[in-house]
GULUM-533155 format. One record per residue (C-alpha): residue in one letter; x negated, y negated, z. Coordinates in nm, 3 decimals, decimal comma, padded with zeros to 5 digits. Each point is the difference from the previous one (the first is absolute). Layout:
   rest         X         Y         Z
      A         X         Y         Z
...
This chain:
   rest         X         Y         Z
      X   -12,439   -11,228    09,616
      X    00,231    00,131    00,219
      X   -00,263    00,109    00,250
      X   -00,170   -00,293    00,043
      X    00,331   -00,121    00,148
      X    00,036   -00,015    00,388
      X    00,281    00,061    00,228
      X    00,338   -00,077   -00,166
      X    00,371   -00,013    00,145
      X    00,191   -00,204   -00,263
      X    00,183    00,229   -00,231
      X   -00,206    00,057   -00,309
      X    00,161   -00,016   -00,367
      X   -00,179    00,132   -00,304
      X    00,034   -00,084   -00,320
      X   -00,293    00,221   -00,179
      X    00,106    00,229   -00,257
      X   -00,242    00,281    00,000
      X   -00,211    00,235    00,215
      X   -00,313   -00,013    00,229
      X   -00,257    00,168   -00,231
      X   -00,179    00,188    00,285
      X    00,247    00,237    00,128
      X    00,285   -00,113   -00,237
      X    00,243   -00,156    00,262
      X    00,291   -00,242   -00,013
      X   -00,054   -00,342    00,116
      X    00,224    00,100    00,263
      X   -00,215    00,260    00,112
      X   -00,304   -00,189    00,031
      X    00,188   -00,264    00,204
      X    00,161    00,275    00,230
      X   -00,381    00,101    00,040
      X   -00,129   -00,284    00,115
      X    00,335   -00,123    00,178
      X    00,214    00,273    00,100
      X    00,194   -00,212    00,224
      X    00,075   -00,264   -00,273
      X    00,334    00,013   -00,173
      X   -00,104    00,037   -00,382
      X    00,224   -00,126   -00,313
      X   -00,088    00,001   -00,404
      X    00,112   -00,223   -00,236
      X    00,054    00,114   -00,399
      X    00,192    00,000   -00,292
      X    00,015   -00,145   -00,305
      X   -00,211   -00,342    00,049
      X   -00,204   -00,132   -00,231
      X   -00,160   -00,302    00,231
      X    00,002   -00,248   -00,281
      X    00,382    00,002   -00,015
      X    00,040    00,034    00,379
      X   -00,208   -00,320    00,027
      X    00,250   -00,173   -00,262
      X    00,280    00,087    00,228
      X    00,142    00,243   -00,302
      X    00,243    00,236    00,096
      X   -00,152    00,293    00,155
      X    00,120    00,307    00,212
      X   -00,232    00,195    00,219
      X    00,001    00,281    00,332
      X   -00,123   -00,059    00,339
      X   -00,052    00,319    00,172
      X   -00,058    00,149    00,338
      X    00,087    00,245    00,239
      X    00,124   -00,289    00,220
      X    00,345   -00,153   -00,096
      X   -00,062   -00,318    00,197
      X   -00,343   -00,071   -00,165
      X    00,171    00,043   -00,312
      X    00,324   -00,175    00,034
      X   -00,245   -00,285    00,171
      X   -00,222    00,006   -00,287
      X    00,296   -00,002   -00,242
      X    00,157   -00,335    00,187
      X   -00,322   -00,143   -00,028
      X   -00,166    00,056   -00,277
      X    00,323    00,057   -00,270
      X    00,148   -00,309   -00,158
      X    00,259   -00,064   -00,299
      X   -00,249    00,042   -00,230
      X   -00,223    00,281    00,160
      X    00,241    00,262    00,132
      X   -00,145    00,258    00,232
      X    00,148    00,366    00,031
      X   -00,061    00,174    00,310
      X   -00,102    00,405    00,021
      X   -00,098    00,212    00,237
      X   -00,218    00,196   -00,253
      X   -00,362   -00,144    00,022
      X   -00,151    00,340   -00,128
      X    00,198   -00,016   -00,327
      X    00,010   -00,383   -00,014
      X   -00,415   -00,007   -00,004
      X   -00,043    00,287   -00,196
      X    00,240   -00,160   -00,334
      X   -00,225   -00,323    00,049
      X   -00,324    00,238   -00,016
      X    00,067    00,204   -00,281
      X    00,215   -00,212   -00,205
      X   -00,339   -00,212   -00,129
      X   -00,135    00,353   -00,115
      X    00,289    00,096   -00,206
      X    00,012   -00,378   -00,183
      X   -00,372    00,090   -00,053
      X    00,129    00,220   -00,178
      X    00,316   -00,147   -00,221
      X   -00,284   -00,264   -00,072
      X   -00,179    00,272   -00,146
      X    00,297    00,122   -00,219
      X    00,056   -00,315   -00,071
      X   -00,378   -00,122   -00,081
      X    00,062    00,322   -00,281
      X    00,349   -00,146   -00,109
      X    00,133    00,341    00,083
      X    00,385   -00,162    00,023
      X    00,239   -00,107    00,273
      X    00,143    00,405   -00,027
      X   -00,341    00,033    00,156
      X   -00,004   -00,274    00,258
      X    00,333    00,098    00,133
      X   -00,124    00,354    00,016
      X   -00,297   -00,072    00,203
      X    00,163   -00,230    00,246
      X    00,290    00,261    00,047
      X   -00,265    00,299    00,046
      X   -00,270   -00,229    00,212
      X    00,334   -00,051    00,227
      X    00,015    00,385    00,053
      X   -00,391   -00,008    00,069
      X    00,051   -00,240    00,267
      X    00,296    00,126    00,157
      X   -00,147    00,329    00,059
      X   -00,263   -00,119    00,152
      X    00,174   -00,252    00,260
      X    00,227    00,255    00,075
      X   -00,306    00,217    00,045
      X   -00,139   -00,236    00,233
      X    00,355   -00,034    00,184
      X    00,191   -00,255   -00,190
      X    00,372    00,019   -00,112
      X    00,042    00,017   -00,365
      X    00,319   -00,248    00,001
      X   -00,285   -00,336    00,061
      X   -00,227    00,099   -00,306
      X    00,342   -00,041   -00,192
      X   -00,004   -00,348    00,143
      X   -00,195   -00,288   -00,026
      X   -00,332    00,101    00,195
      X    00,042    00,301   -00,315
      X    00,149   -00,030   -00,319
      X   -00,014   -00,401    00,038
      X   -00,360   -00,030    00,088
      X   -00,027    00,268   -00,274
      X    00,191   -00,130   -00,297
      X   -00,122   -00,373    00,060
      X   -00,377    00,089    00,023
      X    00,050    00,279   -00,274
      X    00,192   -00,281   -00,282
      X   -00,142   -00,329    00,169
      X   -00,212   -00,288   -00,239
      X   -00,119   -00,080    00,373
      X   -00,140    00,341    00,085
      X   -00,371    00,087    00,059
      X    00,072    00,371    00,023
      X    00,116    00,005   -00,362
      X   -00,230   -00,269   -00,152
      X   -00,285    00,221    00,125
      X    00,190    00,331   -00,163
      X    00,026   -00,231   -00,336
      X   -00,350   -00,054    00,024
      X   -00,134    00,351    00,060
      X    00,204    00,090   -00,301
      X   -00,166   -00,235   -00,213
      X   -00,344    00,133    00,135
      X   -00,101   -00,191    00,227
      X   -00,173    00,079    00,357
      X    00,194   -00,114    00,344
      X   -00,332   -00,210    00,134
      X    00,012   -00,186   -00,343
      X    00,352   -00,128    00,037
      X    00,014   -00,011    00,367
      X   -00,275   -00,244   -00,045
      X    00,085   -00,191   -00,316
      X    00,377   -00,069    00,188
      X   -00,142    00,011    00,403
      X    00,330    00,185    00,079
      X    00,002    00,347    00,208
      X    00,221    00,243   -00,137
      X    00,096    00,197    00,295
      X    00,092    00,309   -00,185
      X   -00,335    00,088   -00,124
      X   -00,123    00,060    00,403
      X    00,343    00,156    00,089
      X   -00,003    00,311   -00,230
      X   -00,281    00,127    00,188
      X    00,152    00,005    00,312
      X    00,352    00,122   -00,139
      X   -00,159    00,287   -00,123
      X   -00,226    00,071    00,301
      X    00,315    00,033    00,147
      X    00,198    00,188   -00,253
      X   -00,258    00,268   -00,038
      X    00,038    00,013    00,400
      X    00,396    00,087    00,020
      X    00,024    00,148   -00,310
      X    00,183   -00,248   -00,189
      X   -00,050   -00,021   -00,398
      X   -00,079   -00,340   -00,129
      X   -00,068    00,028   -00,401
      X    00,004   -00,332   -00,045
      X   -00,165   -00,108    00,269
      X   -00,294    00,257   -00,080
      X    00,034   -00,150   -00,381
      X   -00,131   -00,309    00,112
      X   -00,288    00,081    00,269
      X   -00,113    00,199   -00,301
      X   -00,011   -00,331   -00,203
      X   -00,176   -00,207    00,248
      X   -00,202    00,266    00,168
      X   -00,068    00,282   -00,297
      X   -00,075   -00,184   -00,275
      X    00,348    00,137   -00,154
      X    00,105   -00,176   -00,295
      X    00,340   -00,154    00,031
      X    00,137    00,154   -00,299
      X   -00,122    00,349    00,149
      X    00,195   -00,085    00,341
      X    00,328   -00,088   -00,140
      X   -00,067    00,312   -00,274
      X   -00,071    00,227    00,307
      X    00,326   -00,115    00,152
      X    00,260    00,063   -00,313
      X   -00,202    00,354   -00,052
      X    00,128    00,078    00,374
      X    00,200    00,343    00,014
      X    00,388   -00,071   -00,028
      X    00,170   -00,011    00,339
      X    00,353   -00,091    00,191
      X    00,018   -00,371    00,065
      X    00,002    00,077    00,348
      X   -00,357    00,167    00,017
């Protein structure tokens, strides 16, 4: 969509949580492709749009390599009951809204199997690791995906009654397919055409994402979720760290 867009010189915010399939970029990347002159910001966090649209409470980042963009955007955009963070961090802030609908796939799994809230809280803790490797991989700073554009995003699309992400991993657990549900509820649960590109680009910097892999192999394989989150408690014992 982007490039059927002509010339631009307003400053372009984006608010997409996920990757260009193609060549698995940011959304900032594709706009600083077609753009490079254009100052580029990204909005995320913990915002389910129902509640935003209520005027519920709700806490979210506005990044971008240019401080007056984001201070601008933050005056202009924030309000009492919308607060807006600002960070510098736009790698680390897209990639936590990327892969944070992959690892609720997941918990939606485990919890589609009533494997327990020990098991929940395990999988959002270790899908945090997952994604902080990678943003920091890609350039990020580990500190944001322990913010909101991280563990917020994370935790409320991991536990939420309003998430996609883990309605569709409650669903696969029960058996069935991602096209039936997608269709039955005419939602898009962005985390089942994320994983692809997060592991595209984990198997390109060498960065292990079990989890991640877990679920492509769900969707993609023909794994059985029982199988994936099997395969992931039968994984060798290693420092928390690793």
């Amino acid at each position: 969509a982007v490039g059927r867009l002509g010339p631009l010189t307003a400053p372009v915010l984006s608010a997409t949580k996920g990757f260009e399939p193609a060549r698995h970029r940011r959304m900032s990347e594709v706009v600083a492709e077609r753009w490079p002159d254009v100052p580029v910001a990204v909005l995320s966090g913990p915002t389910f749009a129902r509640e935003v649209a209520r005027g519920q409470p709700t806490a979210a980042v506005v990044a971008s390599r240019d401080d007056g963009l984001a201070a601008d955007l933050q005056r202009r955009l924030g309000s009492r009951e919308f607060r807006l963070y600002a960070n510098r961090d736009v790698v680390g802030v897209e990639v936590g809204g990327a892969l944070k609908n992959v690892i609720a796939l997941a918990t939606g799994i485990a919890d589609g199997l009533a494997l327990g809230e020990n098991a929940r809280a395990a999988l959002v803790t270790r899908g945090l690791a997952e994604i902080t490797r990678l943003a920091v991989a890609l350039g990020g700073e580990p500190a944001t995906l322990a913010g909101l554009a991280g563990l917020g995003d994370l935790v409320l699309t991991s536990t939420g009654t309003l998430s996609r992400n883990r309605a569709l991993g409650m669903a696969l657990a029960k058996g069935q397919s991602r096209d039936a549900v997608e269709g039955r509820t005419r939602m898009i649960a962005e985390g089942a055409r994320t994983v692809s590109s997060a592991l595209a680009l984990a198997a390109r910097l060498g960065v292990n994402l079990p989890i991640c892999a877990e679920v492509g192999a769900v969707l993609f394989q023909g794994k059985s979720p029982g199988d994936a989150l099997a395969a992931l408690l039968g994984r060798a014992a290693r420092p928390e760290d690793a």
